[in-house]
Backbone as a chain_set.jsonl record, in Angstrom:
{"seq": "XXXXXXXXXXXXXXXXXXXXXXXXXXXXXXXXXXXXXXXXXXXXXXXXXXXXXXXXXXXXXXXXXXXXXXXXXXXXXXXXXXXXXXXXXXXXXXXXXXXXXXXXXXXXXXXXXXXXXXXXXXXXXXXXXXXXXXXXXXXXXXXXXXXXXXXXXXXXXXXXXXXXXXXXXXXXXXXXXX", "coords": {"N": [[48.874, 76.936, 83.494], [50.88, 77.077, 84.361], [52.763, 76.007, 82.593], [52.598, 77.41, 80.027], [54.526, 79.639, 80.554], [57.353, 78.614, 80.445], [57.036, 78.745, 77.526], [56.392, 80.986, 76.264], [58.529, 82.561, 77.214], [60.541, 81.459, 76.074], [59.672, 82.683, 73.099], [59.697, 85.003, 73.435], [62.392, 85.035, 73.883], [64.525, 83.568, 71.733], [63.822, 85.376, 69.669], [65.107, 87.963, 70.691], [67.921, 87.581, 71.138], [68.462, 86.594, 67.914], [68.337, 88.592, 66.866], [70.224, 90.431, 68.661], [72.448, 89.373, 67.683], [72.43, 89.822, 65.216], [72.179, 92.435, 65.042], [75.412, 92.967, 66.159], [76.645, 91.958, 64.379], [75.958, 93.739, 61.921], [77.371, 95.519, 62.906], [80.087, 94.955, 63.385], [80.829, 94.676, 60.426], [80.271, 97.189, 59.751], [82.465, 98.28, 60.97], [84.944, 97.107, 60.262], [84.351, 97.601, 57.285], [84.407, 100.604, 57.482], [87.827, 100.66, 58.546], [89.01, 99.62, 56.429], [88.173, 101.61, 54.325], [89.324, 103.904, 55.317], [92.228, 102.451, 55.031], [92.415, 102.516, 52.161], [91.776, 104.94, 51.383], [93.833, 107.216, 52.507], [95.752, 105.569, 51.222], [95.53, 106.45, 48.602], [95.537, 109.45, 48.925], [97.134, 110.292, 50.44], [99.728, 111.733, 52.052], [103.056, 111.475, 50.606], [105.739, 109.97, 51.785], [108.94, 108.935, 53.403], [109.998, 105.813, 54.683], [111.606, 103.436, 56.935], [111.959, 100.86, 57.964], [112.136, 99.084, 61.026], [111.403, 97.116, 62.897], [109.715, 94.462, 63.072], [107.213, 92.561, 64.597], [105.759, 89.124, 64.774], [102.314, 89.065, 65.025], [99.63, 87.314, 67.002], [97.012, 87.228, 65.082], [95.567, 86.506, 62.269], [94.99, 86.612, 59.051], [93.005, 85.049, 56.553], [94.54, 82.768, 56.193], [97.141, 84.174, 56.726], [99.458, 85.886, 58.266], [99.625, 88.381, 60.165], [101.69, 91.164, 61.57], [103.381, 93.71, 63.725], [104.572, 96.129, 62.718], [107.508, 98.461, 63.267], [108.05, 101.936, 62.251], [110.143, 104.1, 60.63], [109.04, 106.798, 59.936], [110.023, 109.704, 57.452], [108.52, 112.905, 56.439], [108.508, 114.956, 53.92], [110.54, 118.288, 54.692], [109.957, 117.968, 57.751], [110.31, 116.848, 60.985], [111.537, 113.398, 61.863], [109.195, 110.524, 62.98], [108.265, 107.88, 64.723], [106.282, 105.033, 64.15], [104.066, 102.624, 64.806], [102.582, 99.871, 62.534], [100.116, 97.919, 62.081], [100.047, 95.28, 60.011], [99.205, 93.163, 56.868], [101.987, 91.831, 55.582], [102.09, 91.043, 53.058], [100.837, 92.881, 51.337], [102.425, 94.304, 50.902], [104.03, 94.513, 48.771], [106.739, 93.576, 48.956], [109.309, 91.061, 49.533], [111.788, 90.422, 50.855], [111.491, 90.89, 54.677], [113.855, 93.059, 56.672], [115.213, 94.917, 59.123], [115.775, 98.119, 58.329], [114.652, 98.133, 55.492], [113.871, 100.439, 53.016], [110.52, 102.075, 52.666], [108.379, 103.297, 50.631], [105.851, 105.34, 51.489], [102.579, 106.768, 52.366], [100.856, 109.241, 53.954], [98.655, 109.697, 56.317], [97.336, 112.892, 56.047], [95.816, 114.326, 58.341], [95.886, 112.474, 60.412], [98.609, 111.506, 61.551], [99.916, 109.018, 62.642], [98.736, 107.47, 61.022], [99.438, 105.513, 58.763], [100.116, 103.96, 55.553], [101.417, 101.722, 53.738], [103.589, 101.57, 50.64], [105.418, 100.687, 49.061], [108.223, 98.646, 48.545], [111.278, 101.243, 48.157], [113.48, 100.401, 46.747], [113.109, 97.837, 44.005], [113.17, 94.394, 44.599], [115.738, 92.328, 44.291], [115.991, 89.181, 43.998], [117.44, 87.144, 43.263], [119.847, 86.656, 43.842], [119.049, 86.165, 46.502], [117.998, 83.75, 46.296], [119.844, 82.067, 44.807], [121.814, 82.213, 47.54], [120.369, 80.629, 49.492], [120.227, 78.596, 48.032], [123.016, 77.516, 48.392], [125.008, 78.823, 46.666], [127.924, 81.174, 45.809], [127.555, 84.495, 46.391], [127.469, 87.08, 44.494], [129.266, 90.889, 45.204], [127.547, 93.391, 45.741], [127.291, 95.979, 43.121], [129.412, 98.63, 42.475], [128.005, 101.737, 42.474], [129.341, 104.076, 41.191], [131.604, 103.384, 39.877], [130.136, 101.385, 37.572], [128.398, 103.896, 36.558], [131.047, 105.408, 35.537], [131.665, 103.368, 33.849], [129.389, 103.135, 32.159], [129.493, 106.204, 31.285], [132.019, 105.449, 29.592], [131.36, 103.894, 28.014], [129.639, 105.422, 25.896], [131.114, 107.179, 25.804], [132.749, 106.214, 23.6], [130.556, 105.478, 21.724], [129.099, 103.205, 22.429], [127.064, 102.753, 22.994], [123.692, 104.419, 23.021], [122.522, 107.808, 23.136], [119.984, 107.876, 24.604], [120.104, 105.098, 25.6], [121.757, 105.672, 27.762], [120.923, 107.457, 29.186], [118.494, 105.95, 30.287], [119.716, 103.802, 31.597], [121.25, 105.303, 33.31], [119.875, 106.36, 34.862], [118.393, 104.184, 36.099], [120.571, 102.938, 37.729], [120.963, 105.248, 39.578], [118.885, 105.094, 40.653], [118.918, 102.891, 42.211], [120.199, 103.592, 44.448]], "CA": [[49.453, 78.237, 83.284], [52.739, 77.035, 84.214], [53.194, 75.311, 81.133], [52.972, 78.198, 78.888], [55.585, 80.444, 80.999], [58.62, 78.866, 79.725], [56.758, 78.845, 75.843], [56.122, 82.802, 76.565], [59.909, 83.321, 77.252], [61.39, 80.977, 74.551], [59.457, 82.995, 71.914], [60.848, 86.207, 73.485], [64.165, 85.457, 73.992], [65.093, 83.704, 70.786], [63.606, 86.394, 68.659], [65.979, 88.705, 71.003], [68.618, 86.556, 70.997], [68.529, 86.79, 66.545], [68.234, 90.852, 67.153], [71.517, 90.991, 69.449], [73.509, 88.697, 66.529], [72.084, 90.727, 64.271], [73.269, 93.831, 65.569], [76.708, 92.437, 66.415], [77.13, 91.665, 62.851], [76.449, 94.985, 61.44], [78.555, 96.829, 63.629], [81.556, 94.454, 62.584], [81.002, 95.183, 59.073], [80.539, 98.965, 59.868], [83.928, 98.752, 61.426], [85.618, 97.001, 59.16], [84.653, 98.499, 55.87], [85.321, 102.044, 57.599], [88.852, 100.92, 58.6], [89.165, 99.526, 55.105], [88.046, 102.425, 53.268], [90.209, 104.877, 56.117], [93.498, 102.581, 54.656], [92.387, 102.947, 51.026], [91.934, 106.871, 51.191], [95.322, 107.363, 52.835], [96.752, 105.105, 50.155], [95.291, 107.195, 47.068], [95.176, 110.407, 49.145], [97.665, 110.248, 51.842], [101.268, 112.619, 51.742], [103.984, 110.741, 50.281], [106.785, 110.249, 52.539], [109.517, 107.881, 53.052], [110.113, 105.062, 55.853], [112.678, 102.4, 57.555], [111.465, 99.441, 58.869], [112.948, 99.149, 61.952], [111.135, 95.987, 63.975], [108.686, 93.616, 63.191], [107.046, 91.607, 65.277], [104.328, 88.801, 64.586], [101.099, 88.931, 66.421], [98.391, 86.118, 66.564], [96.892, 87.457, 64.136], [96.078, 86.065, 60.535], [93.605, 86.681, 57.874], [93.178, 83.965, 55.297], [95.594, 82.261, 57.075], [98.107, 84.657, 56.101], [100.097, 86.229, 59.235], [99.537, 89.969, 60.182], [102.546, 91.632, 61.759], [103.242, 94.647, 64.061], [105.96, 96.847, 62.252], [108.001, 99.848, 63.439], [108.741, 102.745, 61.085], [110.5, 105.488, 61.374], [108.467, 108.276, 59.208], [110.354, 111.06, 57.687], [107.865, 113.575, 55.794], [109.525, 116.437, 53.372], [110.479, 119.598, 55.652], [109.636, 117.815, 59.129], [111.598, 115.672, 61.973], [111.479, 112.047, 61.402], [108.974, 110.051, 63.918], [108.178, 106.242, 65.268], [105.062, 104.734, 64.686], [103.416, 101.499, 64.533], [101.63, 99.776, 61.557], [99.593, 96.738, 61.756], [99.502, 94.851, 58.498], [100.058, 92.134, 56.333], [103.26, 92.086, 54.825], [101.987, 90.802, 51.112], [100.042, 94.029, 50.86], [103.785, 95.779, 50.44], [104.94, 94.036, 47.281], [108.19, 93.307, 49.323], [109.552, 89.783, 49.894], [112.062, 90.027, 52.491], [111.702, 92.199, 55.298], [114.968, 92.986, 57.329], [115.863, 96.093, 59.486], [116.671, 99.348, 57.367], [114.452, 98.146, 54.99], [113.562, 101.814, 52.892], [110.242, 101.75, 52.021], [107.437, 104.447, 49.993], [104.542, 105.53, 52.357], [101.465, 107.36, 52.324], [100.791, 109.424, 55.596], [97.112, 110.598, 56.255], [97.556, 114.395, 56.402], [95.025, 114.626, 59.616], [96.351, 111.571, 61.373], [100.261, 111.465, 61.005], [100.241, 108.051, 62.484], [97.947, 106.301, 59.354], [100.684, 104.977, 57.395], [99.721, 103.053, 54.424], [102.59, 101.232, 52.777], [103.071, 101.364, 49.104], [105.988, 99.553, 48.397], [109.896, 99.096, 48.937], [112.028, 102.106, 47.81], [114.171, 99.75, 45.724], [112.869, 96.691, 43.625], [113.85, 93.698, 45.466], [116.195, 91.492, 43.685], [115.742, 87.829, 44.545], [118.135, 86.306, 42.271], [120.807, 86.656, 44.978], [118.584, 85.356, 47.941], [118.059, 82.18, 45.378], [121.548, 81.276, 45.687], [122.252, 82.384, 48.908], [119.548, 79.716, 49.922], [120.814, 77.53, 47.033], [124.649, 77.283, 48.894], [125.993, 79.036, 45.21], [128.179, 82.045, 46.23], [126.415, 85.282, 45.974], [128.583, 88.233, 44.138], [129.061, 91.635, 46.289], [126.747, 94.486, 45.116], [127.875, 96.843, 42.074], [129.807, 100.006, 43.031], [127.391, 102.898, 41.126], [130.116, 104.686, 40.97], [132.129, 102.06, 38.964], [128.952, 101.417, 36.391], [128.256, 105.083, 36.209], [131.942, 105.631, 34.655], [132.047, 102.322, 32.814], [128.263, 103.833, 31.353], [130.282, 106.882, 30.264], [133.043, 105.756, 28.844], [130.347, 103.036, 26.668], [128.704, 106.36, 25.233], [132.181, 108.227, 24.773], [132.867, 105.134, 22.528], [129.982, 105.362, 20.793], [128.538, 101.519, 21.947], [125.29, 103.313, 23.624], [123.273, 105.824, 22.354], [122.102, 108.604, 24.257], [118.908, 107.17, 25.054], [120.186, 104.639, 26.403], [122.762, 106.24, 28.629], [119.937, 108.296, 30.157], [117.836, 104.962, 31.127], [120.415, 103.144, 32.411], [121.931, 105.821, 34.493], [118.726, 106.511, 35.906], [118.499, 102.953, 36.603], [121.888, 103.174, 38.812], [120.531, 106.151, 40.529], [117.303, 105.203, 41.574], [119.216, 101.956, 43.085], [120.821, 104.361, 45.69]], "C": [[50.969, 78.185, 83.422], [53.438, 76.517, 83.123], [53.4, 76.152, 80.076], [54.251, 79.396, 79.12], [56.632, 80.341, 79.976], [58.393, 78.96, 77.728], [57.214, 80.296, 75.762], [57.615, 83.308, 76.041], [60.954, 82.465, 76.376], [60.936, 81.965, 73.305], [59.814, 84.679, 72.273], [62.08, 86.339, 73.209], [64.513, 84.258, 72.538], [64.678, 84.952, 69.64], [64.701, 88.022, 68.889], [67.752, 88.77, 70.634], [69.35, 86.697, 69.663], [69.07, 88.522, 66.734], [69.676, 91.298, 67.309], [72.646, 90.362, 68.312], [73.622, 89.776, 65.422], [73.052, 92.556, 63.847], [74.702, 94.0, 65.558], [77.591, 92.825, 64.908], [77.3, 92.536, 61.758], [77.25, 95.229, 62.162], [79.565, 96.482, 63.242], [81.524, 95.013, 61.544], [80.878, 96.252, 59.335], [81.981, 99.434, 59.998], [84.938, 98.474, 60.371], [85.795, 97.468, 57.876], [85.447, 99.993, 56.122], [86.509, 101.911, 57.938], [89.371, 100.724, 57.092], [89.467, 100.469, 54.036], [88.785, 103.918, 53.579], [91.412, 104.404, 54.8], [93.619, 103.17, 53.301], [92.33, 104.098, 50.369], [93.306, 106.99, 51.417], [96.11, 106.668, 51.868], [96.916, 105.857, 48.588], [94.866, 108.548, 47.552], [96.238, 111.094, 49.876], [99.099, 111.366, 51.055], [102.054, 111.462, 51.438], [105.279, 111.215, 51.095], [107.627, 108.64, 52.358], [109.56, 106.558, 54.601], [111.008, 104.209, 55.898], [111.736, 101.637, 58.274], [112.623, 99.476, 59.886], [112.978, 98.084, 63.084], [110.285, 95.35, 63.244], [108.161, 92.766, 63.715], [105.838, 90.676, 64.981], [103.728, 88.737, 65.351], [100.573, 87.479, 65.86], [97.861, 85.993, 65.832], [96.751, 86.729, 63.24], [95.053, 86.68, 60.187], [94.026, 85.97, 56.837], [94.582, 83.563, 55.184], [97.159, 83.029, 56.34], [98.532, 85.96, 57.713], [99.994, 87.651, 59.192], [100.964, 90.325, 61.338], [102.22, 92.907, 62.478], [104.731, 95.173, 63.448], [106.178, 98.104, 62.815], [108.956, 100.336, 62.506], [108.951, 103.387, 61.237], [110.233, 106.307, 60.075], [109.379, 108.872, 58.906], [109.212, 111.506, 55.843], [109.127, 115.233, 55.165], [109.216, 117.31, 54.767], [110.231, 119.075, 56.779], [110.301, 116.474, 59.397], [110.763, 114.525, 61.606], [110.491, 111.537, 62.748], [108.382, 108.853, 63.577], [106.74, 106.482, 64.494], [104.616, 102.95, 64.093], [102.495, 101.095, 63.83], [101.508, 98.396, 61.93], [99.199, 96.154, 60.877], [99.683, 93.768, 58.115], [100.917, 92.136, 55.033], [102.91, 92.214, 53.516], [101.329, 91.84, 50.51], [100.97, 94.968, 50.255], [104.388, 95.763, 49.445], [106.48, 93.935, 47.894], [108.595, 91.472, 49.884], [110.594, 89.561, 50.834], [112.222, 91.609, 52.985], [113.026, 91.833, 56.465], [115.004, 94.214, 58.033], [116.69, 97.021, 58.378], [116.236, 99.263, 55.932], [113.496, 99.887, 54.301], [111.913, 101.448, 52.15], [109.296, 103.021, 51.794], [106.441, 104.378, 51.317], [103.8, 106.845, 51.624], [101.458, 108.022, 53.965], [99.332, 110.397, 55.59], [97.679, 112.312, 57.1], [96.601, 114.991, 57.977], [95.174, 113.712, 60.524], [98.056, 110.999, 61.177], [100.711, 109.861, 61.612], [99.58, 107.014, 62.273], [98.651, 106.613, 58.854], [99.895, 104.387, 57.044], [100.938, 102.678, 53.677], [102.628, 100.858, 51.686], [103.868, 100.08, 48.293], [107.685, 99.773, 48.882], [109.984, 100.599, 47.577], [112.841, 101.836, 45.815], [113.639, 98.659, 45.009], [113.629, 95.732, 44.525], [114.712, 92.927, 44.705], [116.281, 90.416, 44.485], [116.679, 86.714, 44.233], [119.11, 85.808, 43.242], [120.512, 86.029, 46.057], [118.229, 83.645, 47.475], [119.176, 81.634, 45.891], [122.015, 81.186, 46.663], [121.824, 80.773, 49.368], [119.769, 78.519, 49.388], [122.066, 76.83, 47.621], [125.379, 77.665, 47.944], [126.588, 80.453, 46.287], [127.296, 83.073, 45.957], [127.615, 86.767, 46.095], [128.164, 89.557, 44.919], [128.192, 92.683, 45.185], [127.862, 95.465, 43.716], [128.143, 97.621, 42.866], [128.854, 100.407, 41.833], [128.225, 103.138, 40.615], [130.929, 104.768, 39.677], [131.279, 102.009, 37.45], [128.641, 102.74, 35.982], [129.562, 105.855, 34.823], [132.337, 104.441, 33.558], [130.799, 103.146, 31.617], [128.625, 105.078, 30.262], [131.231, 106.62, 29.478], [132.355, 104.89, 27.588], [130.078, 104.317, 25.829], [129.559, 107.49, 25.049], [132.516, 107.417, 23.243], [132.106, 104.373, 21.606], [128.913, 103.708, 20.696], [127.02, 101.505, 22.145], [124.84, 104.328, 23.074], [122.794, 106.744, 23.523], [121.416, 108.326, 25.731], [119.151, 106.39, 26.041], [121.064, 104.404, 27.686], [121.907, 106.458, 29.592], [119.261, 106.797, 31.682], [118.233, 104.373, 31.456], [121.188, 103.879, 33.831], [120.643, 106.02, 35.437], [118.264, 105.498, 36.985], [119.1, 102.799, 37.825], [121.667, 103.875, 39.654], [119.32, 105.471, 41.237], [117.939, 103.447, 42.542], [120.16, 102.031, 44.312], [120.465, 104.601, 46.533]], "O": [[51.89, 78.833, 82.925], [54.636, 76.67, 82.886], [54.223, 75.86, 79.208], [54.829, 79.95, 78.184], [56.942, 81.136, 79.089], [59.273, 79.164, 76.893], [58.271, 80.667, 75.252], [57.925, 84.015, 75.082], [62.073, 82.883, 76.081], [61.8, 82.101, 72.439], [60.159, 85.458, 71.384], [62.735, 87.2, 72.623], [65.701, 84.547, 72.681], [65.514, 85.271, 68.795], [65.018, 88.85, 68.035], [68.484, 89.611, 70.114], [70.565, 86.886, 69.714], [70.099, 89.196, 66.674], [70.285, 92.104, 66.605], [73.699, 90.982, 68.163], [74.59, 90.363, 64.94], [73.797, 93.222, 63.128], [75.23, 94.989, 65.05], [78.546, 93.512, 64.547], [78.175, 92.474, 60.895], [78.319, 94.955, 61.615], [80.277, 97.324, 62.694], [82.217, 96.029, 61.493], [81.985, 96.679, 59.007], [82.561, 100.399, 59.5], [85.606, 99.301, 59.75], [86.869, 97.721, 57.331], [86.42, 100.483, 55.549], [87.008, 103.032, 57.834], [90.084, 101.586, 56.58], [90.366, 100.449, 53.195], [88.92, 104.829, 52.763], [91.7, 105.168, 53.879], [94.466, 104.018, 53.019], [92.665, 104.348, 49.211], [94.027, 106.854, 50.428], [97.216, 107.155, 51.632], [97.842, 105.88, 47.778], [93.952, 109.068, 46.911], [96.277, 112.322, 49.949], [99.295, 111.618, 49.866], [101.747, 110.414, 52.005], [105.764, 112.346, 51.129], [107.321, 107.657, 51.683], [108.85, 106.889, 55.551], [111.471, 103.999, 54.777], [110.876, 101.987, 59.083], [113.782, 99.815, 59.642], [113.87, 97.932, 63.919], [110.032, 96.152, 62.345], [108.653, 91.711, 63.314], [104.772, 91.287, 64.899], [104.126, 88.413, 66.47], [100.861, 86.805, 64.872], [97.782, 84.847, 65.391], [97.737, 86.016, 63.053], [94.269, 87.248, 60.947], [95.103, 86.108, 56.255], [95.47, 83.886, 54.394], [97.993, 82.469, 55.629], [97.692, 86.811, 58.007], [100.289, 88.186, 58.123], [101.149, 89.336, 62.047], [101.137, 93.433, 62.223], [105.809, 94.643, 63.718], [105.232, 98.885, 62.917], [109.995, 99.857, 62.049], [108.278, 103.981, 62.08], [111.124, 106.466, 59.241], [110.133, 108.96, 59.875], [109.13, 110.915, 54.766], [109.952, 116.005, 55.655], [108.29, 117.229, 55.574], [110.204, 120.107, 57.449], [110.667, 115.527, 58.701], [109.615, 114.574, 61.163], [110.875, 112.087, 63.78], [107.993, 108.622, 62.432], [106.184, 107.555, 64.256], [104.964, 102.392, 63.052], [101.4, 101.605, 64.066], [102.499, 97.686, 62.105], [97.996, 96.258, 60.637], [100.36, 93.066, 58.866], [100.614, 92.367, 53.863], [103.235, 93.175, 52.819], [101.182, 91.846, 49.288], [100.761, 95.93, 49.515], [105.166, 96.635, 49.058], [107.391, 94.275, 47.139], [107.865, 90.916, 50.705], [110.473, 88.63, 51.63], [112.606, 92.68, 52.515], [113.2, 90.736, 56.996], [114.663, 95.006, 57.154], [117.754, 96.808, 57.796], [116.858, 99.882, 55.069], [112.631, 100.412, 55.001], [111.903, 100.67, 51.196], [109.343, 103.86, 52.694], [106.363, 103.376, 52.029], [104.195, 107.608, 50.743], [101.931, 107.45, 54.947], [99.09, 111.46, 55.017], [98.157, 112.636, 58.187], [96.881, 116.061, 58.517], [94.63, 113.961, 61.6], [98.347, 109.976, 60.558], [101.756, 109.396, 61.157], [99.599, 105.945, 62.883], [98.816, 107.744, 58.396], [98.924, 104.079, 57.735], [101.415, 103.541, 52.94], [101.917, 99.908, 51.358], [103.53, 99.169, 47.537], [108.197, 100.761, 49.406], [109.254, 100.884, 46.627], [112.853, 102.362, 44.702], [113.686, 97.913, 45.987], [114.607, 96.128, 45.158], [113.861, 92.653, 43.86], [116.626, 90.576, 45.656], [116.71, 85.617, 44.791], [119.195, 84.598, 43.456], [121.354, 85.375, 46.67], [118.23, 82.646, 48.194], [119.449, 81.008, 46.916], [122.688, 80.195, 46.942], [122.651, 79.881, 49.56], [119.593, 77.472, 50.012], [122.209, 75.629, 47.389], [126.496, 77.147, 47.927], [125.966, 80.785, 47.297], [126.271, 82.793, 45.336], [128.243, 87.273, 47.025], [127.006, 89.621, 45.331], [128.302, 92.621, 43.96], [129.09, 95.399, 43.654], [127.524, 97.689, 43.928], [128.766, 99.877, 40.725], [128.349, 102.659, 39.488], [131.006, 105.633, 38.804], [131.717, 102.502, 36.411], [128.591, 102.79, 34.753], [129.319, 106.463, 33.781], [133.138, 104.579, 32.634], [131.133, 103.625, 30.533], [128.342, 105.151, 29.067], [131.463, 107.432, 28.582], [132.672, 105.088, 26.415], [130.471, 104.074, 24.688], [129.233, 108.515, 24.451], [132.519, 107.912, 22.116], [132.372, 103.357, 20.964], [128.317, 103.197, 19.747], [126.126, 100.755, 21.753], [125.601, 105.181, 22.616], [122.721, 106.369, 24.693], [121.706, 108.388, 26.926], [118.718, 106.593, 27.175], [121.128, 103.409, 28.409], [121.947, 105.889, 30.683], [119.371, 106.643, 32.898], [117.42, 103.671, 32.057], [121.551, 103.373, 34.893], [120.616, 105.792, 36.646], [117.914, 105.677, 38.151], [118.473, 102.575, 38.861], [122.04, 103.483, 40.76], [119.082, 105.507, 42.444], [117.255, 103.016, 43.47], [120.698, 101.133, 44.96], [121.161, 105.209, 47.346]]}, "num_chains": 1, "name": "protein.A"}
């Protein structure tokens, strides 16, 4: 009789044993899809507001060996004061390639949780051409004045070298890189 004891409680406890994995394993996936499908609402649902990067720090973190990050942003939503908050993400999700302090970038802000950010993308396109060379040792020329291009733009299209058209989409251009 003593011989079948420990049979008894092997065929309990691995069948338990499977059960408790089991379990485990949904609940992860429960969690995960619902944070998943939280960021993906807030991204195609969320208030559009604007943000500053203001810190980043890396954690331990990865997924598919790709580094997750703690960032601080400073929120501002139309009509209301500007506030902090902390996003945990990974960077390549932002379409931005370098991040720096004061970087401006688009957000999403879940209207029932004001600090679910979802990040859409920088503000500005990034130009890279410049961080090439930089990195290259070539000099790297100082930014355009708008200002400058704005009245060179007019005086092209007093003189007839631009057409309307393309007055419009270039100035717009200049603007939206403000």
């Amino acid at each position: 009789m003593n011989a079948e004891t420990p049979l008894s409680a092997a065929r309990f406890l691995v069948p338990l044993l499977i059960l408790i994995g089991t379990g485990v394993g949904v609940w992860l996936t429960v969690r995960i899809l619902g944070t998943w499908l939280k960021h993906r609402k807030v991204r195609e649902q969320g208030l559009p507001a604007r943000a500053i990067l203001l810190r980043s720090e890396r954690t331990a973190m990865s997924n598919q060996k790709r580094a997750r990050y703690n960032h601080l942003l400073e929120v501002t939503l139309p009509d209301r004061p500007s506030y902090e908050v902390w996003v945990l993400d990974r960077y390549h999700d932002w379409n931005v390639r370098v991040f720096t302090p004061g970087l401006e970038l688009n957000v999403k802000v879940d209207p029932d949780d004001p600090q679910r950010v979802a990040v859409v993308g920088p503000v500005v396109e990034q130009d890279l051409s410049q961080l090439a060379a930089l990195l290259a040792g070539k000099p790297v020329s100082a930014p355009k004045d708008p200002v400058k291009s704005l009245a060179d733009l007019q005086r092209m299209l007093g003189e007839g070298l631009i057409t309307m058209d393309d007055f419009e989409r270039k100035k717009a251009e200049i603007l939206g890189r403000l």
